[in-house]
C-alpha positions as CSV (number, residue, x, y, z in Angstrom):
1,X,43.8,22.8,35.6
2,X,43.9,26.0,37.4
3,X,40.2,26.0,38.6
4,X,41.0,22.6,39.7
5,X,44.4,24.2,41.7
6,X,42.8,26.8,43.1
7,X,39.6,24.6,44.6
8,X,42.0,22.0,45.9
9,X,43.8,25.0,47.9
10,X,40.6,26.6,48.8
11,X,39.6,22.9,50.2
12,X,42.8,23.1,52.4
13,X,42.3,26.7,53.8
14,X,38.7,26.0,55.1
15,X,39.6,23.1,56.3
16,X,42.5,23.7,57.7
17,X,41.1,27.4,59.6
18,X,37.8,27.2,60.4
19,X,36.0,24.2,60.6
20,X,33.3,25.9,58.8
21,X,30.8,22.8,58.4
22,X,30.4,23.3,62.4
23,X,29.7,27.3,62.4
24,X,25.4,26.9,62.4
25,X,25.7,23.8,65.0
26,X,27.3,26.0,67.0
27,X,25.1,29.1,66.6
28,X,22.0,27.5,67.3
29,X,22.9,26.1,70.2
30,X,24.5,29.7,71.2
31,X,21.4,31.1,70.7
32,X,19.7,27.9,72.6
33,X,22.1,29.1,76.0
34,X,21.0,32.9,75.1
35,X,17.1,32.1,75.5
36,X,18.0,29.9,78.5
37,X,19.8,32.7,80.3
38,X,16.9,35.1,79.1
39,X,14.1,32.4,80.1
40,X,15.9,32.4,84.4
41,X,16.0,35.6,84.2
42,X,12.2,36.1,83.6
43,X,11.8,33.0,86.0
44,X,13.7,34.5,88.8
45,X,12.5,38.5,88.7
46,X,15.4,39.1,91.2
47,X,16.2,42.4,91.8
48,X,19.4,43.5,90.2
49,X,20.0,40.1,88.6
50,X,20.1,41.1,84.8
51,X,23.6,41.6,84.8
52,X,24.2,38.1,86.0
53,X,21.9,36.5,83.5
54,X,23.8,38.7,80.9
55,X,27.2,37.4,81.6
56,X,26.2,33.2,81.9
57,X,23.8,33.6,78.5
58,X,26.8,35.2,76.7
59,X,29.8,32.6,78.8
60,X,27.9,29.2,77.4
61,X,27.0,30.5,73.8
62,X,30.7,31.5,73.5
63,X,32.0,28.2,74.9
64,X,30.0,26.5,71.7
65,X,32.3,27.8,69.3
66,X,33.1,30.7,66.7
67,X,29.0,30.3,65.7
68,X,27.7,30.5,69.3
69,X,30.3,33.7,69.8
70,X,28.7,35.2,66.7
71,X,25.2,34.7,67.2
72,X,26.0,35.8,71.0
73,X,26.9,39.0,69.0
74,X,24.3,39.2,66.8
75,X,21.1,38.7,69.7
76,X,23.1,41.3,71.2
77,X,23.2,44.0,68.7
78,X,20.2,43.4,67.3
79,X,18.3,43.8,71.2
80,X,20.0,47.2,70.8
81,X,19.9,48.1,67.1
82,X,15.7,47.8,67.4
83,X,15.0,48.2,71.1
84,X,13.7,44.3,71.0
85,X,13.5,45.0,74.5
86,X,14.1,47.8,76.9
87,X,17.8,49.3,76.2
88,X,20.7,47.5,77.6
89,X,22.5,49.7,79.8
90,X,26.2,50.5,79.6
91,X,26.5,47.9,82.9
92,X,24.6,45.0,80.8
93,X,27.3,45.5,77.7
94,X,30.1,44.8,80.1
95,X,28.4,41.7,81.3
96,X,28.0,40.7,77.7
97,X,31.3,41.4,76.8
98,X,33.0,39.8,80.0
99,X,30.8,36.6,79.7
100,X,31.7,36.8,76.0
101,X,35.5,36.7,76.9
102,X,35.0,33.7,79.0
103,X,35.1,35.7,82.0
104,X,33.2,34.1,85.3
105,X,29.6,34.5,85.5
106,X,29.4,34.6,89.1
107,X,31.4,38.3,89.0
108,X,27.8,39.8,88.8
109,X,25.7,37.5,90.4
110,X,23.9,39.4,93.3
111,X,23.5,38.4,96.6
112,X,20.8,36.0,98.0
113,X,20.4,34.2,94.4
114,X,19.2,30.6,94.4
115,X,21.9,28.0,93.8
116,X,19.3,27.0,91.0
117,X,21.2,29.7,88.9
C-alpha cells in the first residue's frame, strides 16, 4: 500500500513539474540549432562573426525547452572542458550566456552580414 502511495505521488510530481517525457526531444533538437549555428558560421568565414553565431545557436536550442537549454550547456562546457575546438573567449561566453537567456541575437551581429543569417 505504501509503495503504491508513494508511486502514485511520484506520478503526480513529474508530471505535474517537468514534463519529463519531452526533455531528449527537446535536447536533440537543441543540439540540431547548435550545429546549425556552428555549420553558418563555417559557411560565412566573416570576420568577427563568431560571437553572433554564438548567441543565435544558443537563443533557438534554449527556445526548445528545459532539454535544448541543457544540452546548449553541455556542447558548451564540454567545447571548453577538452579544447573540442579553439578556446572560447571570455566575449564568446557572454554570447552564449545572453543567447541562452533569450537575449536578441542580433546584439552581436557585425556589420555587413548577409540577411541569409
Amino acid at each position: 500500500m505504501k509503495l503504491l502511495l508513494a508511486g502514485l505521488v511520484l506520478t503526480l510530481i513529474v508530471g505535474a513539474q517537468a514534463q519529463w517525457y519531452r526533455f531528449p526531444g527537446e535536447a536533440a533538437r537543441g543540439a540540431k540549432d547548435m550545429w546549425r549555428a556552428y555549420g553558418d558560421m563555417w559557411d560565412t568565414n566573416w570576420k568577427n562573426s563568431d560571437k553572433y553565431f554564438h548567441a543565435p545557436g544558443n537563443y533557438d536550442a534554449a527556445r526548445r525547452g528545459p532539454g535544448g537549454r541543457w544540452v546548449a550547456t553541455v556542447i558548451r562546457w564540454v567545447i571548453l572542458k577538452y579544447n573540442v575546438v579553439q578556446l572560447d573567449s571570455a566575449a564568446d561566453q557572454e554570447a552564449n550566456r545572453w543567447g541562452r537567456n533569450g537575449g536578441d541575437p542580433n546584439r552581436f551581429r557585425p556589420h555587413g552580414l548577409p540577411k541569409k543569417y
